[in-house]
N, C-alpha and C positions, 0 to 999 in steps of 0.2 A: 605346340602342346605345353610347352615349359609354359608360355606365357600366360595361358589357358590357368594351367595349376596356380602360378604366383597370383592372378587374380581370384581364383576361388577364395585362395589361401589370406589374402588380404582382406575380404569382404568384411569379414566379422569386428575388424580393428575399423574399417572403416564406418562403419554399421553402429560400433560404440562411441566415436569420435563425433560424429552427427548427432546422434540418442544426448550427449552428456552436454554437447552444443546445445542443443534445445531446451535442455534443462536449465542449464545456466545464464538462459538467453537474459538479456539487459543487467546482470550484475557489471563485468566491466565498465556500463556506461553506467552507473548508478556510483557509483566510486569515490564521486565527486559530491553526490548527494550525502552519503556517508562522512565523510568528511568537512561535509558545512553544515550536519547537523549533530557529530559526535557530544560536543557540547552542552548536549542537551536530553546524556543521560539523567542531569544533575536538571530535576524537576522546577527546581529555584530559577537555577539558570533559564531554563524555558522560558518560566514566566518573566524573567526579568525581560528576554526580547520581546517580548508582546504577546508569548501565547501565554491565556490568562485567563481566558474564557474556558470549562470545562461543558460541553455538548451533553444535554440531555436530550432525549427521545420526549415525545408527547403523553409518555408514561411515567419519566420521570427519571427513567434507568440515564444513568451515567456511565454504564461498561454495554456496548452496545452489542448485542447477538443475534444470531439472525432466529427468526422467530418461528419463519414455515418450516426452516429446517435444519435441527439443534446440531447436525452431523456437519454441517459444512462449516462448523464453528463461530467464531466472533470477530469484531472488532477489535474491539475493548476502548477505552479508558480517550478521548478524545481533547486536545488541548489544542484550541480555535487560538490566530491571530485576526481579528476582527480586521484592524485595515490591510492584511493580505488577503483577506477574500473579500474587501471591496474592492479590492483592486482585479482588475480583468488579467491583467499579464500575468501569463504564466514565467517561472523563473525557476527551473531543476534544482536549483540549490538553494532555494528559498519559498518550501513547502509552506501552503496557508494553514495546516493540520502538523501537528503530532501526535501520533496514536501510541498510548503506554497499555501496557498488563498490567494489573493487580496482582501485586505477590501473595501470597499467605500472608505475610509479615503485614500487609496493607499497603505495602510500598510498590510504587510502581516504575514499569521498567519498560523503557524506553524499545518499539516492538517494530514501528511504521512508519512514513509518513502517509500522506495524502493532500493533494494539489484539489481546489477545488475554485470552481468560478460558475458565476450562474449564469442561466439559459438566458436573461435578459440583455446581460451585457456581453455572450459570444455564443450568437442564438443557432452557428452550427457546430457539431462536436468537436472538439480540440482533441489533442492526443499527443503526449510526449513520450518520446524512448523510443517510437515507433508503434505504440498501443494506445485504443482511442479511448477517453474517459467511458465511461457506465453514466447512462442515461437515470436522472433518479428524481422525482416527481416532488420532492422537500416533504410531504404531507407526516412521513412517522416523525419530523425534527420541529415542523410548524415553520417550515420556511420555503421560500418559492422552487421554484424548480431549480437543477443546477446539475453539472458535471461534475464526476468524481473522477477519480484517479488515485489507487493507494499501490504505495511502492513498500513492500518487504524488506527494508533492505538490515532489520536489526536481528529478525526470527524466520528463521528456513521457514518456507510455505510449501507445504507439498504437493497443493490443490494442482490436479492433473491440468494439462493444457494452457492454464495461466499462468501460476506458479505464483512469483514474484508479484506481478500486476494483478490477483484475486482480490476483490472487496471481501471476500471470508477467510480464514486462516483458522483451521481443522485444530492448529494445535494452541490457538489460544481459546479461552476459555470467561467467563463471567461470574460461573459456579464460585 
């Protein structure tokens, strides 16, 4: 009977310790991501390692959002290293993408990164952290088909079920 009680009585701790697990899933291993690209709040800095290219859409937009549907938020602000995403290897701490906000101010702020390699040169799905890229067709960028991968790891994502690893993120914005 006691034992009975002490486990009812546990459930609830256990029940939030799983819940806040789940939520927090791949921050720990992202840590290192975080710290190989801290550097690179300092926009300068970015471009001085190679990303230099800013990603427009076939429209033109430079802060990218999603289109069918304004609620599940944006990208934003994309800054391409050209020979890391000719390069097929993947490397956690050597993202081919950094994604910034647009402040008010016009300054942007360091929000994401994102891993990217295309279908030609790793033509089954890849997946790092344990989560498989997002299949995505190039056609809104004018470029061939390819694998994504965008990791959270500067602006909390709240997006239910993926969180961290959402290609949108509800609380960034293009507006």
């Amino acid at each position: 009977m006691r034992l009975r009680v002490l486990l009812i009585a546990l459930l609830p701790v256990l029940a939030i310790t799983v819940v806040a697990s789940a939520l927090g899933g791949g921050q720990s291993e992202l840590s290192s991501v975080r710290q190989a690209t801290a550097g690179f709040h300092d926009v300068q800095a970015a471009m001085d390692a190679g990303y230099d290219v800013e990603l427009s859409d076939v429209f033109g937009r430079t802060c990218i959002a999603n289109l069918s549907d304004p609620d599940a938020g944006a990208m934003g602000v994309h800054l391409v290293s050209l020979p890391r995403v000719g390069d097929p290897a993947l490397d956690p701490a050597d993202p081919e993408v950094l994604v910034y906000e647009r402040r008010n101010n016009g300054t942007l702020k360091l929000v994401a990164v994102e891993y990217v390699v295309f279908k030609s040169a790793v033509p089954s799905r890849p997946s790092l952290f344990g989560v498989p890229f997002d299949d995505n067709d190039g056609s809104r960028y004018g470029l061939p088909p390819f694998w994504a991968l965008h990791a959270w790891v500067w602006k909390p994502n709240p997006t239910e079920g993926t969180g961290i690893f959402s290609q949108w993120n509800p609380r960034v914005s293009c507006d």
